[in-house]
C-alpha positions in Angstrom: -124.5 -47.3 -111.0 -121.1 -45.4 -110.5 -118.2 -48.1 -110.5 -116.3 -48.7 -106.8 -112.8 -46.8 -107.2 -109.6 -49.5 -106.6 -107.9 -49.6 -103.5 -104.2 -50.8 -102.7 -100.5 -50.3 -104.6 -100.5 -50.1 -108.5 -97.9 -52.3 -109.8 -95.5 -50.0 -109.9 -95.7 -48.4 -106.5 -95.5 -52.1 -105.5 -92.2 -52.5 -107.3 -90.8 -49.1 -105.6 -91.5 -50.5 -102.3 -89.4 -53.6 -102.7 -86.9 -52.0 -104.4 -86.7 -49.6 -101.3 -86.7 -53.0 -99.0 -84.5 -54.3 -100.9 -81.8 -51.3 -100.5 -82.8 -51.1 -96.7 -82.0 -54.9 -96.4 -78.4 -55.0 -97.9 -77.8 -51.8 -95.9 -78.8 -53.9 -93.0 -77.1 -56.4 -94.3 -73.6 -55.1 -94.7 -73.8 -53.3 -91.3 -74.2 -56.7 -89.3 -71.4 -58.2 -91.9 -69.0 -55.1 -90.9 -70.1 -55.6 -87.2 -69.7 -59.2 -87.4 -65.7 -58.7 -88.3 -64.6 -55.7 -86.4 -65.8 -57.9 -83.4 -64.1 -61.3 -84.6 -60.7 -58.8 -85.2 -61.1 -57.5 -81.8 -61.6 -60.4 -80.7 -58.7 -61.4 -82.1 -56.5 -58.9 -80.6 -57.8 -59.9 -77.9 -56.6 -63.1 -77.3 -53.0 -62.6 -79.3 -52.7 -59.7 -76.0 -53.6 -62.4 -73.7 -51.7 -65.0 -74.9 -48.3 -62.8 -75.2 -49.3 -61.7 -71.4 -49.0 -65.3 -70.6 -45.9 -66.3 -72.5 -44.2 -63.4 -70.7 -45.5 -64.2 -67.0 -44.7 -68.7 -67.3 -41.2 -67.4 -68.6 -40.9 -65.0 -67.1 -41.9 -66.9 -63.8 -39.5 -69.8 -64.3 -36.8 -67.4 -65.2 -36.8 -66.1 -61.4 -36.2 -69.1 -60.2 -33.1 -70.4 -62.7 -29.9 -71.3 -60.8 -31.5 -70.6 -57.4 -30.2 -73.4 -55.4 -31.6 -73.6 -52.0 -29.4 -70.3 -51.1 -27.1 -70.5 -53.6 -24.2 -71.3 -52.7 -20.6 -70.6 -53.8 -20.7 -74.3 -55.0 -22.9 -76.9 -56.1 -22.1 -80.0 -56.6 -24.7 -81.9 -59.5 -22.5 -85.3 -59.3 -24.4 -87.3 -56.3 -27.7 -87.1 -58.7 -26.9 -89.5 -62.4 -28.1 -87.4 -65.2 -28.6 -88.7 -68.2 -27.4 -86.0 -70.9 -30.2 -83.1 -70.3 -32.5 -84.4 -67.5 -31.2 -84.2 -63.9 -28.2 -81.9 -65.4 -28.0 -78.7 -63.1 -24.6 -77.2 -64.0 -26.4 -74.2 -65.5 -29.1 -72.2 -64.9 -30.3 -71.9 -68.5 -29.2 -73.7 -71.5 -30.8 -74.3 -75.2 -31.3 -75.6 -78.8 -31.1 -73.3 -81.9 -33.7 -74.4 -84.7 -31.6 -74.9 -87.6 -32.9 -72.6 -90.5 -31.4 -72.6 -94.3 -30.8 -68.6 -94.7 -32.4 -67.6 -91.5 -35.5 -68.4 -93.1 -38.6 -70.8 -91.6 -41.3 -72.0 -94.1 -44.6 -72.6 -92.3 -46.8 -74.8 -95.1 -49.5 -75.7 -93.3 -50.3 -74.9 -89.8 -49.8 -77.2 -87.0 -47.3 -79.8 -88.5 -46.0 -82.5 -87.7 -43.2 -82.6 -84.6 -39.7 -82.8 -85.9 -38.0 -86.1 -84.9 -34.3 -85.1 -86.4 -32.3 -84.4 -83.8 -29.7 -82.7 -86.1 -31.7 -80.3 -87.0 -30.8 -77.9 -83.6 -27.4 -77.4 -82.7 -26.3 -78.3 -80.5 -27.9 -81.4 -81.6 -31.4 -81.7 -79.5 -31.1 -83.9 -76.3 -32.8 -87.4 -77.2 -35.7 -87.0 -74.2 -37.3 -84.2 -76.5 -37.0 -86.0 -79.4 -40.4 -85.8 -81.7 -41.8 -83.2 -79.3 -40.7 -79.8 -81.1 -42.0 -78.5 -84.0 -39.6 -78.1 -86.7 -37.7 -74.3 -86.6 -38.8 -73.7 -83.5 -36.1 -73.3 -80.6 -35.8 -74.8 -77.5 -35.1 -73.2 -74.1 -34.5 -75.0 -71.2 -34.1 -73.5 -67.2 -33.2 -75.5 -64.1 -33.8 -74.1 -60.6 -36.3 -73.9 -58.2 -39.8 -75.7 -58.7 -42.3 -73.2 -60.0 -44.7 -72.2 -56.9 -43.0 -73.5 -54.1 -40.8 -72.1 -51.3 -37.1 -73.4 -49.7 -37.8 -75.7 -46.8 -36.2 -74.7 -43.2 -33.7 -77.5 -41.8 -34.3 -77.7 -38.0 -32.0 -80.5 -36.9 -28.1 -80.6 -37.7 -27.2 -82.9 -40.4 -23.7 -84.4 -40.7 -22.2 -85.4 -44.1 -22.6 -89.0 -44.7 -26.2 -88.5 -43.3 -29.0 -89.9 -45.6 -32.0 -88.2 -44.0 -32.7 -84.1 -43.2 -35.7 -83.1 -40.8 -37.3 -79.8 -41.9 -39.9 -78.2 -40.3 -42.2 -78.6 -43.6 -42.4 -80.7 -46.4 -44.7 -79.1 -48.3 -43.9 -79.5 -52.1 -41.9 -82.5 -51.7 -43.1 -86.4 -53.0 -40.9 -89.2 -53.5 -38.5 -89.1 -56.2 -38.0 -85.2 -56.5 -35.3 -83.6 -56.9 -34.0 -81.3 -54.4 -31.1 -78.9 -53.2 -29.6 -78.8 -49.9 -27.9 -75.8 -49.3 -25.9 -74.2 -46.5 -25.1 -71.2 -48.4 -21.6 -72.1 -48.9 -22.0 -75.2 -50.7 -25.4 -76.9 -52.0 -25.8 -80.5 -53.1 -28.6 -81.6 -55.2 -30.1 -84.7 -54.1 -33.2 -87.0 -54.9 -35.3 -88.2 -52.6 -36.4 -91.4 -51.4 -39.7 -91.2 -48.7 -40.9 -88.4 -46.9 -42.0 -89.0 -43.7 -43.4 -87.2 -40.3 -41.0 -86.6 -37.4 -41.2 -84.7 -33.8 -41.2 -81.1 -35.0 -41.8 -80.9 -38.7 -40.8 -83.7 -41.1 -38.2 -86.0 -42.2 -36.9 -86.3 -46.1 -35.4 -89.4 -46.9 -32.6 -89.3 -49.3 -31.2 -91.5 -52.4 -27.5 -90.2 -51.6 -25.7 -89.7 -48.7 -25.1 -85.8 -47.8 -21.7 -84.3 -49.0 -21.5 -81.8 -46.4 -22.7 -80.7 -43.1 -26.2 -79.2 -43.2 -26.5 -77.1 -39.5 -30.2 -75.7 -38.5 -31.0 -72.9 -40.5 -29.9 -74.6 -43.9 -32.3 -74.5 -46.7 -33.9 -77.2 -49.2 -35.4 -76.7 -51.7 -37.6 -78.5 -54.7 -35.6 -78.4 -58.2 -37.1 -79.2 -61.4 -36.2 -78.4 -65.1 -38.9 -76.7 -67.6 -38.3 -76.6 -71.5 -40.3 -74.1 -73.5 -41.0 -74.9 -77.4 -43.8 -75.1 -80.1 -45.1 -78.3 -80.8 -48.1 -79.7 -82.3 -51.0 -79.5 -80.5 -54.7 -80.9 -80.4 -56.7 -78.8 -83.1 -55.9 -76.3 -86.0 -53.4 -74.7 -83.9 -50.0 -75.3 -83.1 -49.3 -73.9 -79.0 -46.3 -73.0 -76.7 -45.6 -76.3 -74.8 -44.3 -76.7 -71.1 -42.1 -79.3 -70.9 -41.5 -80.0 -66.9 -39.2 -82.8 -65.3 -38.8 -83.1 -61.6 -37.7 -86.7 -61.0 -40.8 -87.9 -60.2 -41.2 -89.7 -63.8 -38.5 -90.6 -66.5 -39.3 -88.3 -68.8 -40.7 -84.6 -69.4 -44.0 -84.1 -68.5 -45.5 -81.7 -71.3 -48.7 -79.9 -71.4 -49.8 -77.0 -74.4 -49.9 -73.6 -72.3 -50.8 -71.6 -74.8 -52.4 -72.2 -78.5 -52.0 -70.0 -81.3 -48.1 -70.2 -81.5 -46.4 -70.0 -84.9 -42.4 -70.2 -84.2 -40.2 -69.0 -81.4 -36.8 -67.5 -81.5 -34.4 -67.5 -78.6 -31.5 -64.8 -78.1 -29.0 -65.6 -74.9 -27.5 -62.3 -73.0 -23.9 -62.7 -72.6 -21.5 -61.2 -70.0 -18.2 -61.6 -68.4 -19.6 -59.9 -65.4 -22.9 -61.2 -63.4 -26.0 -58.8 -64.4 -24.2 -57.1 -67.6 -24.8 -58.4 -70.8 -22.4 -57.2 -73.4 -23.9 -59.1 -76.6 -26.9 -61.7 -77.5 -26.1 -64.7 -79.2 -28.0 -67.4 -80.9 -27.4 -71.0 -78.9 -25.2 -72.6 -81.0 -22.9 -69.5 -80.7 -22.8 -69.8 -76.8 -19.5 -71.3 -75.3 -19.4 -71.0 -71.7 -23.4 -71.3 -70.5 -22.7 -70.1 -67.4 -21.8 -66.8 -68.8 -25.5 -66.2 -69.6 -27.4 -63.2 -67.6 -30.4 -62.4 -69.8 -32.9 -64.1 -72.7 -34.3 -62.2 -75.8 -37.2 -64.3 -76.8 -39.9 -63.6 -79.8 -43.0 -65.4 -80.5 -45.2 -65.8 -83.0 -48.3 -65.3 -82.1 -51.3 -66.5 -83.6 -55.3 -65.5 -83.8 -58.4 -67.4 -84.3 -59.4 -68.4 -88.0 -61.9 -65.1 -89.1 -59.5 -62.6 -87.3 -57.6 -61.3 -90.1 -58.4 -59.9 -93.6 -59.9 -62.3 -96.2 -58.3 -62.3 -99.3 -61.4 -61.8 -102.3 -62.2 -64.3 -104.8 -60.6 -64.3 -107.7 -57.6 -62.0 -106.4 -54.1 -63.3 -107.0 -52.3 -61.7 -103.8 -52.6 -62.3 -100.6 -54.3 -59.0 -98.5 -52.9 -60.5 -95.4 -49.7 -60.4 -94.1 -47.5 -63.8 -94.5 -43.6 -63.1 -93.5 -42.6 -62.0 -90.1 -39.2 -61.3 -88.6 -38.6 -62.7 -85.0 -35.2 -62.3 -84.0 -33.4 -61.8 -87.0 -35.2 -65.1 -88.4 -38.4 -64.8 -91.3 -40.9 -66.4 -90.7 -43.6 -67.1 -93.6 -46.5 -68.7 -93.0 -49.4 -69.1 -95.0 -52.0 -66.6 -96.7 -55.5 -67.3 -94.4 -57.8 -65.0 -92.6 -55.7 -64.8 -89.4 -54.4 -61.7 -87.5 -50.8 -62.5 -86.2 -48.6 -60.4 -83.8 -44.9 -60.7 -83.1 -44.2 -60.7 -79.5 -41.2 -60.3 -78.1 -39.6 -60.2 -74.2 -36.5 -59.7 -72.5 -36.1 -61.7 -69.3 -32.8 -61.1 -67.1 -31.4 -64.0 -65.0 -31.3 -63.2 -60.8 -29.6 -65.5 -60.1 -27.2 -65.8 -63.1 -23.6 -66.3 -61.5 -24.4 -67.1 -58.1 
């Protein structure tokens, strides 16, 4: 009987075959890898745009409202509120703290260090209240002014000087404690307050001090607060952009991380003889008169999620991603990991510089 002829691969058409799967599997493979990080980098870029958009719209925010004083008026007097050296000072609309940096130079070892507790090393020297809240090298800006969000509050019943109450037709925006200017758009007075209460036609703010002018109807208060910006440590890998926020209500800044990701920032203050017109930017140790101030130069830099950037091979002795920056003037190097980094940087002009 005539043998049964073999069905099925011979060994080596067997060995083709995975051979050929083999090739069609690291192509697959390398195509998801190669997908996989062009979406973490865009991903990436991604958030270092969105986190620069919102650096430049809190500044940028609390920048409007600097120096605005009720309706800022030719005078206002700060003394009938104590102040203990920065908090509760309102003399000037903006003031800061220059990171003191050997050579221009900041050295980021490891990210998300440890706050800085030497208060020597800004200068001017740091105020004590923000002591061991700023990251080394990283400056600190500081604006008083209107409270972020709220609106002046109408007076609708004359107030004499002397008088330790006003009645406005709102209160909205206003708890015990705050801080607040009463202006009558020749002169304002910042005051704190005591109680707010409910009268016939609106409502009545109780006051700490006794008014040092005459306050007619149509006179304007208004919330005040202060608002630091600087990097500090934060919760995580990440050091952020922190919001430091006092308003009376407390003895001390209130601080929340607005944005994460932030390596250093550099602060630049527009100088000019003339309201509006800013002639040269100095650094804030260089600044003499603060009140001479009309516009902020401010860089950041900002920083992606682990995976984002290039990774630097196994075995290879240089680093394929990018580790100094220049903000300002000032290098910064930080060190070599798989991170995409961006350097953002805003100018913000003072409205009501000089009012």
């Amino acid at each position: 009987m005539k043998p049964r002829a073999q069905t099925g691969f011979s060994l080596v058409e067997l060995m083709v075959a995975i051979t050929i799967g083999l090739l069609l599997l690291t192509s697959l493979v390398s195509v998801m890898v190669a997908g996989r990080k062009d979406y973490s980098t865009n991903s990436g870029q991604g958030q270092l745009q969105n986190a620069g958009t919102t650096v430049s719209s809190l500044i940028g925010q609390t920048a409007r409202g600097s120096g605005f004083f009720g309706c800022s008026g030719a005078t206002t007097s700060n003394a009938l509120v104590s102040a203990t050296g920065l908090l509760a000072n309102f003399n000037t609309p903006v003031t800061g703290y220059d990171a003191v940096l050997a050579s221009s130079t900041l050295t980021i070892s490891a990210l998300n260090g440890s706050n800085d507790s030497t208060l020597t090393d800004w200068s001017p020297t740091l105020d004590s209240s923000l002591q061991g809240k700023v990251a080394k090298g990283s400056d600190v800006l500081v604006f008083s002014g209107q409270t972020n969000g709220t609106v002046p509050l109408w007076v609708n019943v004359y107030a004499s000087a002397g008088a330790t109450a006003l009645k406005t037709q709102s209160a909205s925006g206003v708890a015990t404690n705050n801080l607040l200017a009463v202006s009558n758009c020749g002169h304002s007075s910042i005051m704190k307050v005591s109680s707010v209460g409910t009268a016939s036609g609106g409502n009545v703010i109780n006051l700490s001090q006794a008014l040092d002018s005459d306050y007619p109807v149509g006179s304007v208060a208004s919330p005040l607060s202060q608002t630091a910006y600087f990097v500090g440590q934060a919760s995580g890998a990440q050091s952020a952009l922190y919001q430091a926020v006092y308003d009376g209500t407390t003895s001390s800044w209130q601080t929340t991380p607005i944005v994460p990701g932030i390596d250093a920032l550099q602060v630049w203050y527009g100088i000019g003889s003339t309201p509006g017109v800013t002639t040269q930017y100095l650094t804030a140790n260089q600044v003499s008169n603060w009140s001479q101030v009309n516009s902020l130069r401010l860089a950041v830099l900002l920083e992606g999620p682990k995976g984002s950037g290039p990774t630097t091979p196994p075995g290879r002795s240089t680093c394929v991603n990018q580790t100094q920056w220049t903000l300002l003037g000032a290098t910064v190097t930080v060190p070599c990991d798989a991170r995409l980094r961006h350097v953002y940087t805003m100018t913000v002009a003072l409205r009501n510089a000089g009012l």
